[in-house]
N, C-alpha and C positions, 0 to 999 in steps of 0.2 A: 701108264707113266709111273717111273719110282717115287717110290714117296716115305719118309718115315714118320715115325709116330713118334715126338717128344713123349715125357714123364708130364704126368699131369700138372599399354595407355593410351589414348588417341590423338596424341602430337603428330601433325604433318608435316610443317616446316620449320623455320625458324623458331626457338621459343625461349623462353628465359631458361638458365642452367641451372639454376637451382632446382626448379619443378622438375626436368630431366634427372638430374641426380637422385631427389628423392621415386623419380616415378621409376629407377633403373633396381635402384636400391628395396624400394618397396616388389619388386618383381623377381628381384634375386631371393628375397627373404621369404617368398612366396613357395616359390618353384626351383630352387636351386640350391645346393648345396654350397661352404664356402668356398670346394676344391670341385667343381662340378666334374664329370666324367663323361665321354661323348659316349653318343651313344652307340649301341652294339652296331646297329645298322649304318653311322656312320665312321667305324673303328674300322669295317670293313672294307669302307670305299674308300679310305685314306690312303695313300697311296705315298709313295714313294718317294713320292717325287720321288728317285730318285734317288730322289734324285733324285738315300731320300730323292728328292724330287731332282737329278741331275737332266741337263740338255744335252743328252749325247756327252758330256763329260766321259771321263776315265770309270769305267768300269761302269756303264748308262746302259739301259735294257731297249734299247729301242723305243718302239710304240708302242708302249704298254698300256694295253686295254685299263690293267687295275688304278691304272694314274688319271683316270678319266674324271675325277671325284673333281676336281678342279673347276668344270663346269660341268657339274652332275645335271643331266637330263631332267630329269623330272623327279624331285625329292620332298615332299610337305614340311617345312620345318616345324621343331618343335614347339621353338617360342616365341608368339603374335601378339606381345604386348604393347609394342610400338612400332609405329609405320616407319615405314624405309622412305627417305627423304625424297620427293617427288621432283620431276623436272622442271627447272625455274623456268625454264625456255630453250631455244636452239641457237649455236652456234653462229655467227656472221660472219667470222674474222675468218681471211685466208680466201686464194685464189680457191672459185668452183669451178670443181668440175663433176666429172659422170666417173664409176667405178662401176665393176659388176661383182657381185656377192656370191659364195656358193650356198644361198638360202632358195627353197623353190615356194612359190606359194600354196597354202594347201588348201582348198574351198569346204567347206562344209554343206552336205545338206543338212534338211529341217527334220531328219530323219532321230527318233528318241533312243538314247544310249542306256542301255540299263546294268545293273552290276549284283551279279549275283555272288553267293559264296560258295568255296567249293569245298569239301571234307571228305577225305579220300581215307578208308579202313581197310586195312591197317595202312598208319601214316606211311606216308611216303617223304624223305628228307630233301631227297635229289630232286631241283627244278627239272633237269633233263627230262626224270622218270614223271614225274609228275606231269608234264607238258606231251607225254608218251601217252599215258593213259587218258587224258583229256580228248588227245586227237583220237585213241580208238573208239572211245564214247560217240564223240560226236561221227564218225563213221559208219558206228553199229545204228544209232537212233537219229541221225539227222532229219529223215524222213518220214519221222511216226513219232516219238515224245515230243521230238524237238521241234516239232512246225517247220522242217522247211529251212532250219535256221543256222546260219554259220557263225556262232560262236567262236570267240579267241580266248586263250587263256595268259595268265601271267606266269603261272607256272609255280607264282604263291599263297595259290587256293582262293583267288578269284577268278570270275568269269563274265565277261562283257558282251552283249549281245543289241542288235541294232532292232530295239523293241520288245516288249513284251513274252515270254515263252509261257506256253499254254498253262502253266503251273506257276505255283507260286513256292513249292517245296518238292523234291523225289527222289527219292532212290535210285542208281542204278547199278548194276552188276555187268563189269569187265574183265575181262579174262585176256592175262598177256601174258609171253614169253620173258622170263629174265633174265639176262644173264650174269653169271656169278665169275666179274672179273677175277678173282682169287683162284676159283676154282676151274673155271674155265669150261662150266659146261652152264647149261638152260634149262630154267623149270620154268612150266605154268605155275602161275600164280592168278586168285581169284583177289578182286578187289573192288570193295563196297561204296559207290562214290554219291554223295548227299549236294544238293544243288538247291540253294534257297536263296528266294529272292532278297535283296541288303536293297537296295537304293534307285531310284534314276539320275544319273551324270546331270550335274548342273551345266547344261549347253547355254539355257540362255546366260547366267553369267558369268560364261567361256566368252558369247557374244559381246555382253555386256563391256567386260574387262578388256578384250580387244581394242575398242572403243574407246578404251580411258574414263570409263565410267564410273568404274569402281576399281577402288587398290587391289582387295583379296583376291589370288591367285585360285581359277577353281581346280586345284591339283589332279582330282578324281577325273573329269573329260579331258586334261591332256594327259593324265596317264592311261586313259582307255583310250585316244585316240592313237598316240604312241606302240601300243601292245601291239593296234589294230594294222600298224603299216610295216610292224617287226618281223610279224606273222609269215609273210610268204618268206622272205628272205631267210628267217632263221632255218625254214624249212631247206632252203637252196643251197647255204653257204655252214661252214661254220661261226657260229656263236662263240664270239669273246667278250663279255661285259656288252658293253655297247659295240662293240665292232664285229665286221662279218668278214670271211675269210675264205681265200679257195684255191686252190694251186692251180684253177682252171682259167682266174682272171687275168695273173700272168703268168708265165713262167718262172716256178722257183727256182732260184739260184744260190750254188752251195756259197755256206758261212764259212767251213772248215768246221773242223771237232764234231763230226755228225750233223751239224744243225743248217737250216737251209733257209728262206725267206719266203715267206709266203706274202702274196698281196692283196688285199680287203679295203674296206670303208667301214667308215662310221656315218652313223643316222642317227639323230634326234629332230622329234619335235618341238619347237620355238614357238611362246607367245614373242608377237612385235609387234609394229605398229604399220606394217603395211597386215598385221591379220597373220594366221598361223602360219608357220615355216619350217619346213623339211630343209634341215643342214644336214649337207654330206659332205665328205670329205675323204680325201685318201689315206690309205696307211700300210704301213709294211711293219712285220713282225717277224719273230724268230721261232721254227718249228723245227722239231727234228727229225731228222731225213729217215725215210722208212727203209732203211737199210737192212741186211742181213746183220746177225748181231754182232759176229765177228768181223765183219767190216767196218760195222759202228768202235769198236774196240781199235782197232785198228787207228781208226781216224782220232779215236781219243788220245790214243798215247805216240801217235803219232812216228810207231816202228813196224815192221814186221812181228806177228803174233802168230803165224802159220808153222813156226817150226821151233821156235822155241817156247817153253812152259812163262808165264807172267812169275814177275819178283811178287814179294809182299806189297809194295811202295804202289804197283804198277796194278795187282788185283783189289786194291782198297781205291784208287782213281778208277778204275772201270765200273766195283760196283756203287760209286758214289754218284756215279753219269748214269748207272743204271735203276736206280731203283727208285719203284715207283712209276717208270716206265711200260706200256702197256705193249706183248706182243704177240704174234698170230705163229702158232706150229707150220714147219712146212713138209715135214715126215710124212703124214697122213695124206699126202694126195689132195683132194675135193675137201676134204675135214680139214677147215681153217682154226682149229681152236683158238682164243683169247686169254691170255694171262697176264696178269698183273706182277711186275719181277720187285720180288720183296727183300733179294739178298743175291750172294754169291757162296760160293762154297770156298772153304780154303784150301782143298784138296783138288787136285787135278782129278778129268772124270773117269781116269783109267782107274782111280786109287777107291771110287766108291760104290758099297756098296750098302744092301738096303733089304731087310726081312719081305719075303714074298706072302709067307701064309705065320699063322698064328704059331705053327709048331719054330717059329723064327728061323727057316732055313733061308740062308741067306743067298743074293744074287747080284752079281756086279751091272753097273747103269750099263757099261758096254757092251754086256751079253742080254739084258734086258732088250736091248732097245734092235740089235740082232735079230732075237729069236721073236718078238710080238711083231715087231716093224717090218721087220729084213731090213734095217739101216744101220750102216757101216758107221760108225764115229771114223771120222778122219783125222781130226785133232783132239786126241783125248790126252793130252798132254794140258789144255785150256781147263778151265774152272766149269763146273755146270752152274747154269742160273736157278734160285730158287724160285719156285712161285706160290701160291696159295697160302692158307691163313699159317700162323705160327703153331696151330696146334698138328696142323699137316701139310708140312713144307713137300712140294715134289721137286723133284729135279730132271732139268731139262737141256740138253746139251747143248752150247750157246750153235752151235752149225745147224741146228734144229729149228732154231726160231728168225721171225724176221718182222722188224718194228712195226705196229702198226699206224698207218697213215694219218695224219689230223691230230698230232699231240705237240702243244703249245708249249714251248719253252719258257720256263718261266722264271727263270735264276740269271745270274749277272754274264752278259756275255763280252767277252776280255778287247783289248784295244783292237784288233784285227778285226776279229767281227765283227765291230761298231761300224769298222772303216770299211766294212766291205755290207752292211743294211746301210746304211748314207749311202752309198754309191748305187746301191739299187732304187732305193726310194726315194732320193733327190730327184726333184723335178724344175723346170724351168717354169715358170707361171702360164705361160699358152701350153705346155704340155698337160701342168695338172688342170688348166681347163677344161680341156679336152676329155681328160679321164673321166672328171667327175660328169660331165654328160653324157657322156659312155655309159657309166652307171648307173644314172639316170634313166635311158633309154632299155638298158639293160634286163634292170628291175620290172621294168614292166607296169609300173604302177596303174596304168590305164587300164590294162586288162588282168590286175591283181583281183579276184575274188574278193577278197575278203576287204578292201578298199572299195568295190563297186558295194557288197553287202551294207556298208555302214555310210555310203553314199559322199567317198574322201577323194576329189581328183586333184592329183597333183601336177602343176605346171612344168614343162619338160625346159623353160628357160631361165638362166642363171638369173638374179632378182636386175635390176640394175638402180643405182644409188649415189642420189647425190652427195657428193663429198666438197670437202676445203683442203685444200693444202695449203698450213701455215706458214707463215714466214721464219724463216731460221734468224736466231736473236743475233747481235754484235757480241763479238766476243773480246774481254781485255787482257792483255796479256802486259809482259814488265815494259817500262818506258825506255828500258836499254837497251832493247831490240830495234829493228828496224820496222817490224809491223806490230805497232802497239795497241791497236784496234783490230778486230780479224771479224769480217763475214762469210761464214762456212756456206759453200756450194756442194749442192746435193749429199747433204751429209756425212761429208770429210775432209779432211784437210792434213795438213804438219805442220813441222814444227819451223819448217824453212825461214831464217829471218823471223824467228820470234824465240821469248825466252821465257821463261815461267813467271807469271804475274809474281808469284813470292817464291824466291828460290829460297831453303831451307841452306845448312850447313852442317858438312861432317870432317868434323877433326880428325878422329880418331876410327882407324877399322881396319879390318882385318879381312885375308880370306884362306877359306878352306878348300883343298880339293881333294873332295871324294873317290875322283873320275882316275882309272887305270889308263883309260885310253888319252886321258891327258897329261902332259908333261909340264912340268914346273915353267920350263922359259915359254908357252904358251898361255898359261895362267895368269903369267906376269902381263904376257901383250894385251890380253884377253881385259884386265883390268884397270892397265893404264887406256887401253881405247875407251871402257866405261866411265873412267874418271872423267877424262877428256871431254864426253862426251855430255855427262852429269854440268860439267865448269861450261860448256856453250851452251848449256841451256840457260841458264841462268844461277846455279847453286852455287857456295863456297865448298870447296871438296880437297880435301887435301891429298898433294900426289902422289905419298908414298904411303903404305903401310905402316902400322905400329910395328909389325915383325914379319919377318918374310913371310910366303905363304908357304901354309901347313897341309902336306900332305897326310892323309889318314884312310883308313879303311871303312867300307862303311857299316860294317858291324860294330866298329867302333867311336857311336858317335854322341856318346854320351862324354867318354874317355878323351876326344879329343876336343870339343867344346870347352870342357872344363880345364884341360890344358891349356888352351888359346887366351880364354879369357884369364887365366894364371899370370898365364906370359906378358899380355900383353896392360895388365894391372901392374907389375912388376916394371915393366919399362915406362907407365906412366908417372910411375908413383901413387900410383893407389886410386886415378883415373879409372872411370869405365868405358870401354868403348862405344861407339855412336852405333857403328852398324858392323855387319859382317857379312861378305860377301861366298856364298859358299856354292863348287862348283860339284854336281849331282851327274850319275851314270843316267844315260835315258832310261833305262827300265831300274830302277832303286828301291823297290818294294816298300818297305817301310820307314825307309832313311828320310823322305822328307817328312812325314807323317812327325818320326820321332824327335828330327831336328826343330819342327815348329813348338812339335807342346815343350819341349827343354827350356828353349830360349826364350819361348814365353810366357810357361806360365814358372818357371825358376829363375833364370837368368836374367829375364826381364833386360833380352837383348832382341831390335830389330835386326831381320836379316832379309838378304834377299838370293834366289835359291836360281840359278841358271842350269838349264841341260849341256851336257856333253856336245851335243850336235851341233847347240850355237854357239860354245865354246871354239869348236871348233871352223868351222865355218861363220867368220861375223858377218854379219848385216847390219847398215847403218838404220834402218829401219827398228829392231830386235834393240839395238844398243837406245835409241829415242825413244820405243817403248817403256823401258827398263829403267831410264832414269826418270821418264815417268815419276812409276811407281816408287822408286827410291825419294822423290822428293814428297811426297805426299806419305810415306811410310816416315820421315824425319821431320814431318812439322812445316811442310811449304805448303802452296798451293799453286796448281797450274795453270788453272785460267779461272776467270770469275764473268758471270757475265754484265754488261754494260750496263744494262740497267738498272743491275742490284747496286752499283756503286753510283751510279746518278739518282736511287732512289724511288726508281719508275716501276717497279714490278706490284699490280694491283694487291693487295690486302696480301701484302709481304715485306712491302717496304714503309709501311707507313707508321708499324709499329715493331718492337720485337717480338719476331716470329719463330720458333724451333721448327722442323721438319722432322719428321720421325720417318724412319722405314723398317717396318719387321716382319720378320718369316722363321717357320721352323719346317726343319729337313727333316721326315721319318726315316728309319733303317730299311734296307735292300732289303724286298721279297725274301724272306726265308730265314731272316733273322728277329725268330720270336721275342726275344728276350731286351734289345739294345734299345736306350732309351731314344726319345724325339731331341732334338737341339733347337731348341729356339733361342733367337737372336735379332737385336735391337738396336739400331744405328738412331744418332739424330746430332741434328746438325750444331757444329758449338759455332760458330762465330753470322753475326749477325751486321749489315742487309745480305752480304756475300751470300748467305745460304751454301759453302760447298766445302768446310770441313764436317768430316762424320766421327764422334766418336761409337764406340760398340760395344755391346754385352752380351755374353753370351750364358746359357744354361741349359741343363738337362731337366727331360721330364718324362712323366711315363709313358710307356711305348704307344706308338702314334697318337698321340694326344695332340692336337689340333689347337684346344685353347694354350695360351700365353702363361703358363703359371704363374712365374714370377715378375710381372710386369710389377706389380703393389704385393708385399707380404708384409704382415708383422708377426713379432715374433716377443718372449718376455726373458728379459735380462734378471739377471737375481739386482743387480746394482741400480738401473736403470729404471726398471721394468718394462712397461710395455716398450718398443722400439719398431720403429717403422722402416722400411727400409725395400727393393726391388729396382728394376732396373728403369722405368719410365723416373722414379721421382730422382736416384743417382744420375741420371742424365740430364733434368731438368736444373740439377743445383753442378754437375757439370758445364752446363751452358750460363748460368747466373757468374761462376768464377770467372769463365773466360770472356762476358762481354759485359760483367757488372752489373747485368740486368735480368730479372726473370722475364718468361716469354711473357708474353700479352696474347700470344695466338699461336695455337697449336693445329699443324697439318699432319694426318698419321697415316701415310701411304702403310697396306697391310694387303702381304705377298702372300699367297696359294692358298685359299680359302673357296672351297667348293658352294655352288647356288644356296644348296641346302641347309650349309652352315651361317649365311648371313649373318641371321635374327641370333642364335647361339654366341656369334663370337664378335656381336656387337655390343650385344648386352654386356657381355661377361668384361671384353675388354675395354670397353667407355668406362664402365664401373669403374676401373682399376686405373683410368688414370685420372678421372676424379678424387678418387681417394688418393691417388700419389703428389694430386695438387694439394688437397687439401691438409696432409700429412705437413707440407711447408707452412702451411698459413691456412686458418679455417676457412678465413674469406674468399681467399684464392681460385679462382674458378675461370680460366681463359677459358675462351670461345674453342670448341674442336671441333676439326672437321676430317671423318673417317673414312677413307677411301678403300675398297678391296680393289687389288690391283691381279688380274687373272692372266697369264700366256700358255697354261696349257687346257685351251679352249680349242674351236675349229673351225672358226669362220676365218673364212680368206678373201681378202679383197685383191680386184685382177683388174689391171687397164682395160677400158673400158674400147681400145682401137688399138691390139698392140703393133699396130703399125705405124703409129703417130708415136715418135723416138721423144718427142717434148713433154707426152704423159709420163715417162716411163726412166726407171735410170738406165745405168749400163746392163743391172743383170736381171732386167725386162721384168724388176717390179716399178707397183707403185713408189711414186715420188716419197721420200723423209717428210714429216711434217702431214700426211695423210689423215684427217679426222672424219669419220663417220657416228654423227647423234641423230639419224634419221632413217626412220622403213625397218631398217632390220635391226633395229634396237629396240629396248623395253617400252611398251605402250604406256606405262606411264612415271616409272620408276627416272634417277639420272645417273644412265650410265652413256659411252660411248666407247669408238675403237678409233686406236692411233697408232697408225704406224712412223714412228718417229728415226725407224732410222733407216740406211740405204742396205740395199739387200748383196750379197755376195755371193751366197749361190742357194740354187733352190728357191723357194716359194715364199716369201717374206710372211712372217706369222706378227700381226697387228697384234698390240696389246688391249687388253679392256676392262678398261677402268668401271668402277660402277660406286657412285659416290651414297654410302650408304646413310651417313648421318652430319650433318652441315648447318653448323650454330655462324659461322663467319658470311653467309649470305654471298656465297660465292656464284658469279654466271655462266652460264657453258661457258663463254667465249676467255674468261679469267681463270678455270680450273686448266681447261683444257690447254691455253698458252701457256701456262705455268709450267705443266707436265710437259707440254711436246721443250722448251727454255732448258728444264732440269736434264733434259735427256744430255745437251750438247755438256756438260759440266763433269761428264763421266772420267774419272782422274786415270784410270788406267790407259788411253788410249785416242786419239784425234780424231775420233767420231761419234758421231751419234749413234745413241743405246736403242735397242727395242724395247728396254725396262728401266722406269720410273730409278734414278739414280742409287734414294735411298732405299729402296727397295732389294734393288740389284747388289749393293752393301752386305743388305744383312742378309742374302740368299752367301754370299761369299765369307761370311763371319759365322752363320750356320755349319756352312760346309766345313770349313777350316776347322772349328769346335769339335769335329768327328774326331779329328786324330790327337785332341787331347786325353779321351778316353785311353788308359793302358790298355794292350790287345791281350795281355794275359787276364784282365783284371774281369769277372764275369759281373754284369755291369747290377743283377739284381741280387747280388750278393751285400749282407745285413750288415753295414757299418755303422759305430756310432753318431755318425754327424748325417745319416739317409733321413728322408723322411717318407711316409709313406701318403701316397696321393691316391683315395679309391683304386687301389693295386699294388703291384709289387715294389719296393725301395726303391729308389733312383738315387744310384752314388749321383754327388755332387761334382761336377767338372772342375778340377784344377782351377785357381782363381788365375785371373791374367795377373800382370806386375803393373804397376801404376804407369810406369815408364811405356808401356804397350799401349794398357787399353785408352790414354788419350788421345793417341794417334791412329791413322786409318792403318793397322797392320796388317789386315787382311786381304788387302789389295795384291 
């Protein structure tokens, strides 16, 4: 091959708040720093979300293994200073019924787990290689050092075995083939591997704990049991984080742009309280198709590349899909070489050439590849790919190589692809039934080796579990309508004959159209139907514009904001407008991104943002949605529930109460650099519970804890100055109903098993200190909930044949509770699926109530949460996610595109600060005008 040579505490329940503050306080001052940083191991599993942590949203990765952090498998946390608030009792409230779970039960024998260490020389980095060389070992000596014994490994230098090995310390000596993806060929390598006995697995309390016997978790026997049932399968499938993979289980099916769908499961092991539990679950992921390369090329740019040479534009998107990418020569016949493609050449392959021997006589790649190969280049008009290290690039003619099979996509895939992995792994609830005992059976666990060796048989039938389905609350809405009471059935309704408990009022606004494909006298109809439609809900809406509407380009939309709002100040007299209505191309790139941070955090103008498509085609449905959102974006509110205004909602209405909901979105896979956005909704008006105001901020890259919940900071004037977002929203909530809370509820969104104890600690701290920041005394009661949806338990009608279990799209009923069997043995969490399903497999949310000073009962948390769900402002049904929660997931999101997209976010400004890592610019502040209102809806 051508190649050239470059130039060289023990609180369990309820307890007074001041000992918790000092015992939180004293634990911080201990063990943590004042800006703590997570730790490496879980910097790693942080994930995405997402989108950050997105649901299939606009530019969503699918089922990303890396987003599994959410309920991380099996993780020890760091900090055991206080227990995790223990189950007060179970549930009564609500029609029972039977459900089936996808948990299997797993039996234990009496059989003793021991854990040894593993030290491989020279290190080995790669779990792959490392779990390579473990299996040759135990291959060459299974039957002479090793007693007999079948050993599992983790792949990070330990090793678990079911009893005693004849030793207690040894050496061994392995001899493997490596291959050198760069370089594309294979050496032996010798490698020195040390094996000493560390511990016996605490089974008995595994047992114990099961039982509810004891709180502490024994991590060590479920992560050797764990290893122990990963074992055959990693062997079978491929290995994604926790998920397994195979284009054999279905048929993959093309994405477009190269990439194709492969289908897999995920498996963990579960403590519960029916005893340990195999959760499997299905999943679909995005791989790229083992294509020839120039057909992958092809599929990327989406033209014929056969006869004419790639632009500049068209060879930097090719090598940008290529590199890094892993492929196999197909020149050499039988000799499948392996390389790793590290570039592209800029020179077409007829143009290069490349020194053969030292005396530097030179040879072109196309006469190269002739005269050793006898192979013709066909298209040497195409770029060659490079491979191998930087100090010895070769080059390889892309008609020469062809992708190798099993390589995970792992970058953002665009609206199409999303829409076409939904369509493949969308399932209807009896279909994913089915699958997943399919896989069940599949696996083989009965006759898995290494399951029979550690004496592990797993049940082949789904768990089944009794449930409640709670009663859906009364809902109020204004007395002007005709239905001023409303009882939601099966989890949705409209607005039919009803109007907005508090309709809001807009004088004054404007609209813009971005849209080519729309015309001014449709704009107009387009606007007067919204108004219209805004005035029957219930809102005062005035029926004409301040100024016609403004047509503009949408690169210009800085230019024409600032014009409008000009204009439309000029015809007030010096009025500012209420809202503005502005109409967006379906595919807009950056326009709405840019139109939101302007208006809000400059203009300190709400707006509300419509596509082309519904412009064009109305629906009265799109139009009821929309003014929705417009009234609850201007200060109204759309329904409230019954109770909260008759004062019946248990330990919420009896005193002022605030609701908190917070979450923070990390950056897309592949963007090292961009900070996390965390963001803080809680509710200002009070018994209502259903305005949110929001805050949002930046923090450093995947950082998981809350920074700025409580900060202070030293004024030269002032001095010390206390300030962050829980205690601005607390004195928030004081102006708007005169009162501080008495009792704080802190619903808190995508928080992985592992981080509990981490970001309980850290964030209880901080809103003790933001209470106490108003008044030393000051100390409500809190109760801290993690609120988890990217988990994998599914619950399934239990007879999908009986149509009365089930709704229309043959999930469980809205109002679904499960706090039994397959929940925590003795912690208080549970799963609700609170709203109706629309298509595909209803994923239950699950709450797990980690610290509770208000003395709350299943039966009162859990009403609460399924209550809050029906109260969701953007739309007439019930949520899968806890209201406030689902806020600040959308005030997160929103916060992305404040950030400028030129602006590189760890670049050193004056007003950054530096948090155990690189700078983090500060976000744009919102305008006052904004952030008291729900703007992010």
């Amino acid at each position: 091959m051508p190649h050239w040579q470059p130039k060289d505490p023990q609180q369990k329940h309820v307890i007074s708040r001041r000992p918790l503050h000092d015992s939180v306080n004293q634990h911080l001052q201990a063990q943590m720093p004042e800006r703590p940083k997570e730790s490496s191991e879980e910097a790693k599993k942080s994930e995405g979300k997402g989108r950050g942590r997105r649901r299939f949203g606009k530019g969503a990765k699918a089922e990303s293994p890396q987003k599994t952090n959410r309920e991380t498998a099996i993780v020890e946390p760091a900090n055991r200073s206080i227990v995790l608030h223990q189950r007060p009792g179970f549930g009564q409230l609500g029609t029972k019924c039977l459900v089936k779970a996808n948990h299997f039960l797993a039996q234990l024998s009496d059989r003793d787990l021991v854990q040894y260490s593993v030290k491989i020389n020279p290190e080995v980095c790669s779990k792959k290689m490392n779990k390579a060389i473990m299996a040759q070992l135990v291959k060459l000596y299974r039957d002479s050092e090793l007693g007999h014994m079948l050993p599992v490994s983790d792949g990070r230098g330990f090793l678990y075995t079911a009893g005693l090995l004849p030793f207690t310390s040894k050496e061994f000596r392995v001899t493997m083939e490596i291959e050198d993806e760069w370089l594309g060929i294979t050496k032996e390598r010798e490698f020195n591997v040390t094996i000493k006995f560390v511990a016996h697995a605490r089974m008995h309390q595994l047992r114990e704990f099961l039982s509810g016997k004891q709180v502490d978790t024994p991590f060590d026997a479920l992560q050797a049991i764990d290893i122990v049932l990963r074992e055959i399968a990693a062997q079978r499938f491929l290995p994604v984080g926790r998920f397994f993979y195979s284009p054999d289980i279905k048929r993959p099916q093309p994405l477009g742009n190269g990439l194709q769908s492969w289908r897999g499961f995920y498996q963990s092991i579960k403590p519960t309280q029916m005893g340990l539990s195999l959760n499997i679950d299905m999943s679909a992921t995005a791989f790229i198709e083992p294509l020839p390369v120039v057909e992958f090329a092809t599929q990327i740019l989406g033209k014929d590349i056969y006869s004419r040479p790639l632009s500049d534009a068209d060879r930097v998107k090719v090598k940008k899909a290529l590199r890094g990418v892993k492929v196999e020569v197909t020149h050499r016949g039988s000799m499948r070489r392996k390389y790793r493609i590290s570039g592209l050449t800029s020179q077409p392959t007829r143009e290069l050439i490349f020194p053969v021997d030292e005396e530097k006589n030179m040879k072109s790649v196309v006469e190269y590849f002739q005269e050793v190969y006898g192979f013709t280049i066909q298209y040497p008009h195409l770029p060659c790919l490079q491979v191998g290290s930087p100090k010895k690039v070769n080059y390889l003619p892309m008609e020469a190589c062809k992708i190798v099979e099993g390589q995970r996509y792992s970058k953002r895939l665009n609206d199409k692809q999303i829409t076409s992995l939904l369509r493949f792994s969308c399932q209807r609830p009896h279909e994913q039934e089915l699958d997943i005992l399919q896989t069940i059976h599949q696996n083989g666990y009965k006759e898995d080796p290494y399951a029979k060796e550690f004496g592990i048989n797993i049940e082949d039938k789904l768990a089944t579990v009794e449930a409640r389905v709670l009663p859906a609350p009364w809902l109020k809405y204004s007395d002007e309508g005709k239905e001023k009471e409303f009882l939601p059935k099966v989890g949705h309704w409209n607005m039919v004959n009803k109007k907005v408990v508090n309709g809001s009022t807009v004088n004054y606004w404007a609209c813009i159209n971005f849209s080519r494909s729309v015309q001014e006298s449709i704009a107009c109809g387009f606007c007067q139907q919204l108004v219209q439609t805004c005035q029957g809900s219930g809102m005062e809406f005035n029926c004409e514009p301040v100024i016609p509407i403004y047509s503009a380009r949408p690169d210009q939309v800085k230019k024409a904001l600032k014009y409008v709002c000009s204009a439309a100040a000029n015809s007030l007299g010096g009025k500012e407008l209420d809202l503005l209505i502005a109409v967006l191309p379906d595919n807009n790139g950056p326009l709405y991104g840019d139109l939101k941070r302007i208006c809000e955090t400059e203009l300190g103008l709400i707006t509300q943002c419509c596509l082309t498509k519904h412009v064009l085609k109305i629906s009265r449905q799109y139009l009821a949605n929309v003014s929705l959102k417009i009234n609850v974006k201007m200060g109204g509110r759309n329904t409230v529930l019954l109770d909260a205004l008759s004062c019946r909602i248990p330990l919420v209405s009896d005193i002022p109460t605030i609701i908190f909901g917070a979450d923070v979105t990390h950056p897309e896979n592949g963007e090292d650099c961009s900070p996390s956005i965390a963001a803080v909704v809680a509710s200002q008006d009070w018994p209502e519970v259903t305005k949110y105001a929001g805050l949002v901020c930046a923090q450093p890259h995947r950082q998981e804890l809350i920074q700025d919940l409580y900060k202070t900071w030293h004024d030269p004037q002032k001095g010390t100055v206390s300030g962050g977002m829980i205690r601005e929203l607390l004195l928030s909530f004081q102006k708007a109903t005169g009162q501080k809370p008495l009792r704080i509820i802190f619903y808190r969104d995508g928080v992985s098993d592992g981080q509990f104890y981490q970001v309980l600690l850290y964030e209880l701290d901080a809103i003790r200190k933001a209470c106490a920041s108003l008044e030393p005394s000051y100390q409500p009661p809190v109760t801290f909930i993690v609120v988890q949806k990217r988990h994998h338990t599914r619950l399934f009608a239990s007879n999908h044949n009986d149509k009365s279990s089930m709704d229309k799209s043959g999930n469980i009923l809205p109002g679904t509770v499960v706090d039994t069997k397959i929940c925590h043995p003795t912690e208080f969490d549970f799963y609700l699926c609170s709203h109706a399903g629309i298509q595909g497999t209803s994923r239950p949310a699950h709450y797990h109530v980690l610290w509770d000073e208000n003395n709350f009962s299943a039966d009162e948390i859990q009403s609460l949460t399924n209550n809050l769900c029906y109260t969701y402002a953007r739309c007439t049904r019930s949520v899968s996610l806890v209201p406030p929660a689902y806020y600040a997931h959308l005030a997160a999101y929103r916060a992305r595109f404040y950030m400028e997209p030129h602006v590189h976010e760890n670049a050193s400004t004056r007003n950054s600060r530096t948090v155990h890592g690189p700078c983090v610019r500060p976000l744009p502040a919102l305008k006052e005008k904004v952030k008291n209102v729900m703007f992010y809806c």
